[in-house]
C-alpha positions in Angstrom: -37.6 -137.9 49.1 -36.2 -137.6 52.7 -33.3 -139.2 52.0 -32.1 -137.8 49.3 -33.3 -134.4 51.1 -31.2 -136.0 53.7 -28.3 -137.0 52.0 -28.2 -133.4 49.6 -27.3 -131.2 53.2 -24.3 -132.8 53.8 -23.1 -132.5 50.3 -23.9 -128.7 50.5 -22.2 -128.3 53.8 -19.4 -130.2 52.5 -18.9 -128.3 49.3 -19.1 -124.6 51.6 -16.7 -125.8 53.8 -13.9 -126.9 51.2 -14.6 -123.5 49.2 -11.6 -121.1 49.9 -12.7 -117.9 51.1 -12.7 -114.9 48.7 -10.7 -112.8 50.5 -7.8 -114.8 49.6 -8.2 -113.6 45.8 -8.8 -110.0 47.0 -6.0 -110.0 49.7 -3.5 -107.0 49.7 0.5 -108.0 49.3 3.0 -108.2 52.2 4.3 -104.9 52.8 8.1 -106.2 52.1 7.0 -107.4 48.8 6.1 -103.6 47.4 8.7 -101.8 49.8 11.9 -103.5 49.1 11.4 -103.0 45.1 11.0 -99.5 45.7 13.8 -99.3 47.8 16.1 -101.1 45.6 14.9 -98.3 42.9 16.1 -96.0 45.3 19.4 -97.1 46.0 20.2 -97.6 42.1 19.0 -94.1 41.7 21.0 -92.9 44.7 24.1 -94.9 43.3 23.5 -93.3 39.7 23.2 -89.9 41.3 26.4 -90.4 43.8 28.3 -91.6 40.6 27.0 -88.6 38.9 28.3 -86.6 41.8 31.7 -88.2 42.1 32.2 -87.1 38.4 31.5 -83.7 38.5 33.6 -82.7 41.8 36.2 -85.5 41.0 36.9 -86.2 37.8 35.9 -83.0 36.1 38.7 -80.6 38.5 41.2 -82.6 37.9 40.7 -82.3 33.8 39.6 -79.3 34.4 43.1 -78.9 36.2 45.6 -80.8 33.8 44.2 -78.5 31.0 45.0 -75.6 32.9 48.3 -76.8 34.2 48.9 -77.4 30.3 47.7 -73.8 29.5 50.1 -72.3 32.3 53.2 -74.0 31.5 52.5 -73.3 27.7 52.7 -69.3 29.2 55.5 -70.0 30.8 57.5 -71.2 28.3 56.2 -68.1 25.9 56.9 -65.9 29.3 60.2 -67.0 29.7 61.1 -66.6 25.5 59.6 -63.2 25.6 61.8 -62.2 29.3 65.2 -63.5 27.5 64.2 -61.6 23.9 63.3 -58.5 26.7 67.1 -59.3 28.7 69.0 -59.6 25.6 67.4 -56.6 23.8 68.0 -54.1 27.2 71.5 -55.3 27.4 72.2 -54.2 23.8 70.1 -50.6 24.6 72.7 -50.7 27.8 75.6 -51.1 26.1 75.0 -48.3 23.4 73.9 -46.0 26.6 77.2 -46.5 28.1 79.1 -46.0 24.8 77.8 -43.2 24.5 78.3 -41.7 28.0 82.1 -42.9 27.5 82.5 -41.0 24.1 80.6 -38.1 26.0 82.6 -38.0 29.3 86.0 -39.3 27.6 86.0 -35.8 25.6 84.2 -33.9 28.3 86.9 -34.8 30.9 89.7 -34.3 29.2 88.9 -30.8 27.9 88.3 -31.6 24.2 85.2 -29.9 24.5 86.5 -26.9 26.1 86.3 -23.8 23.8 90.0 -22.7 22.9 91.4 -19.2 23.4 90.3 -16.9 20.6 93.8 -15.3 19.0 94.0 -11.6 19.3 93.3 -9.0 16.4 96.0 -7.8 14.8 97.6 -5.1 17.0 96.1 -6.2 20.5 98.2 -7.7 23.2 98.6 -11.5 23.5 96.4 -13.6 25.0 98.8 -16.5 27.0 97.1 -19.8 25.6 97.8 -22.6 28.4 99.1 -25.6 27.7 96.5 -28.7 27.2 97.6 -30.7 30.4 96.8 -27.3 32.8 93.4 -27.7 31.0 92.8 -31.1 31.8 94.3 -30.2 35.8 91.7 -28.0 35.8 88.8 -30.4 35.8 87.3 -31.6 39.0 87.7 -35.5 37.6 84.7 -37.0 40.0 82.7 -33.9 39.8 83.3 -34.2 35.4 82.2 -37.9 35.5 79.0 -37.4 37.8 78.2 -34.6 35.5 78.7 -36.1 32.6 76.2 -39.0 33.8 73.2 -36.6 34.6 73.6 -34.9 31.3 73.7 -38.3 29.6 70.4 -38.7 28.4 70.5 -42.4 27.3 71.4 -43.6 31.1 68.4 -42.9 32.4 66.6 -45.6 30.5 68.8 -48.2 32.5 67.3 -49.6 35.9 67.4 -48.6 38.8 69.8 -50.9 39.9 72.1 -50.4 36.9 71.9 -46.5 37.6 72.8 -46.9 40.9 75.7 -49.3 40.2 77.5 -47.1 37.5 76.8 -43.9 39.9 79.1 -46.4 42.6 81.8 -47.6 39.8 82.2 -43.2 38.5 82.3 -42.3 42.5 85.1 -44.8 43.3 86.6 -43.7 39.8 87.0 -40.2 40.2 88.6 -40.9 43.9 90.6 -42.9 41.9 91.5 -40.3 39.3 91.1 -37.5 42.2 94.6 -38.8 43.6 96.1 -39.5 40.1 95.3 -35.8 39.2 97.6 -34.7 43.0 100.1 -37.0 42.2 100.7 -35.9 38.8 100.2 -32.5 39.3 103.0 -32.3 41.7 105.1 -34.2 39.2 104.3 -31.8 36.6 104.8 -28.3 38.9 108.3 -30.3 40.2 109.5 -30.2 36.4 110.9 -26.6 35.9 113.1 -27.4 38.7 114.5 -30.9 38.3 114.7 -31.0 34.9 118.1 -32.2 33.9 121.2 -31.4 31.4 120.7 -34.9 30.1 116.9 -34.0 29.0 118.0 -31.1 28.0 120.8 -32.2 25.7 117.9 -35.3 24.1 116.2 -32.8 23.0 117.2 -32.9 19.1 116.7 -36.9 18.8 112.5 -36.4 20.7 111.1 -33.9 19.1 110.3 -31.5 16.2 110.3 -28.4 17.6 113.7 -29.2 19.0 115.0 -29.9 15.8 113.2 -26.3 14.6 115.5 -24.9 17.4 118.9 -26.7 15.7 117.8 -25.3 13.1 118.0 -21.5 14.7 121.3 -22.3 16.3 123.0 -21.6 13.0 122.1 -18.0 13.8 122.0 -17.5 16.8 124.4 -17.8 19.5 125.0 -20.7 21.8 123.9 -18.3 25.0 120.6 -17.7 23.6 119.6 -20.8 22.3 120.7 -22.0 26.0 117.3 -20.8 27.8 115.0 -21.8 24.9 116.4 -25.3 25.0 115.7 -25.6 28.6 112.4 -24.0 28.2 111.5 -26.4 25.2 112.5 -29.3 27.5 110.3 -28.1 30.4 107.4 -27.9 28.1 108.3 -31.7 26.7 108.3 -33.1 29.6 105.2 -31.7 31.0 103.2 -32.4 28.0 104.3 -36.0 28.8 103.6 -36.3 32.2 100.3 -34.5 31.4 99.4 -36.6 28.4 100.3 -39.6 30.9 96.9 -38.7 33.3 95.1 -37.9 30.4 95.5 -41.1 29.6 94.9 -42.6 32.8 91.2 -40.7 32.5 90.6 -42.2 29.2 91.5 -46.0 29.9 89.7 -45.7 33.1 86.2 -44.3 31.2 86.9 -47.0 28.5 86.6 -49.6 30.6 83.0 -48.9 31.5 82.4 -51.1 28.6 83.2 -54.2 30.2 81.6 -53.5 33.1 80.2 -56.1 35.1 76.4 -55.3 35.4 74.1 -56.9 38.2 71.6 -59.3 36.3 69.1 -57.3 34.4 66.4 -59.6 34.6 66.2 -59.2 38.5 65.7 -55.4 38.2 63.0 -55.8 35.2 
């Protein structure tokens, strides 16, 4: 009984001291173990939410961007259509405004529209009716075509710039015209006086009312016929050297119709 009382402590002492202890089965983890998990989780959801990030103030703009880049050059194209149908459609509205300023101030300037002397009643005295070129000295040429451009109605729907550039091309026209009108004036005042034999004479070979005046010589004698020759020559030759500035006035208002215009578009 003793010994195997004796022999049982040891195996009891034995068997507690190779039993592991039970707070190895209940022991917490190493704090890197739970930690560095997490903090991978972390950084993958950090990486997700950077890439996330990157996308929306990256890639979206500059989508965002072309489309609108696409969109403005698509309105620029339309812009620039609709700006050339615009230039081409005030240049034709330009060219009737000047037309008609130049059919205005062509008859305006050379006294077409200038009421005519009203004949007298039978009985009254009579009324002297002037020649047509004294009519068309009469006219203030610059003062007619700066006139005639306010009264033109169509004009002022031209720019600003246009305006002002046709006001310039009538001011330096009628300065123009202003010393065509002194020169030919004196021309045509000079003509009673240094009218010649030799015009005189040409008469029946230029003109109708000369031959009218052959006509009368058959009953009339050479001595009276004499003066009215010489008066009918006078008259000729003014008429020519008038009709010459009137015609002066008209080929310089017809060539407002090729004038050169600063570019429209600029001034739109």
């Amino acid at each position: 009984m003793r010994a195997s009382g004796f022999r049982g402590r040891p195996v009891k002492s034995a068997l507690r001291r190779n039993r592991k202890p039970e707070q190895t089965e209940t022991s917490q983890p190493h704090w890197a173990d739970v930690w560095l998990p997490r903090l991978s989780h972390l950084a993958q959801f950090g990486l997700f939410v950077f890439t996330l990030g990157s996308l929306y103030f990256t890639v979206l703009p500059l989508y965002q961007k072309a489309l609108l880049d696409e969109a403005i050059a698509k309105k620029e194209l339309e812009l620039k259509a609709a700006t050339a149908s615009l230039e081409n459609k005030y240049v034709r509205i330009r060219g009737f405004a000047v037309k008609e300023y130049v059919m205005y101030a062509g008859a305006e300037c050379t006294a077409l529209l200038k009421r005519p002397v009203e004949l007298p009643a039978p009985g009254e005295k009579a009324v002297r009716i002037p020649p047509r070129a004294e009519d068309v000295y009469s006219i203030d040429i610059k003062e007619c075509l700066l006139k005639s451009a306010d009264a033109a109605p169509s004009l002022k729907e031209l720019t600003a710039e246009d305006q002002t550039h046709l006001r310039t091309t009538l001011t330096q026209m009628g300065d123009r015209l202003g010393k065509a009108r002194e020169t030919s004036l004196v021309q045509y005042r000079a003509i009673p006086e240094n009218i010649t034999e030799a015009q005189v004479a040409a008469l029946s070979a230029s003109s109708a009312r000369a031959r009218a005046l052959e006509f009368l010589a058959r009953m009339y004698p050479p001595e009276q016929l004499r003066p009215r020759r010489r008066a009918l020559a006078v008259e000729i030759e003014q008429e020519r050297v008038g009709k010459q500035y009137e015609d002066q006035i008209m080929r310089e208002i017809y060539s407002l119709r090729t004038l050169s215009w600063p570019r429209a578009r600029d001034a739109l």
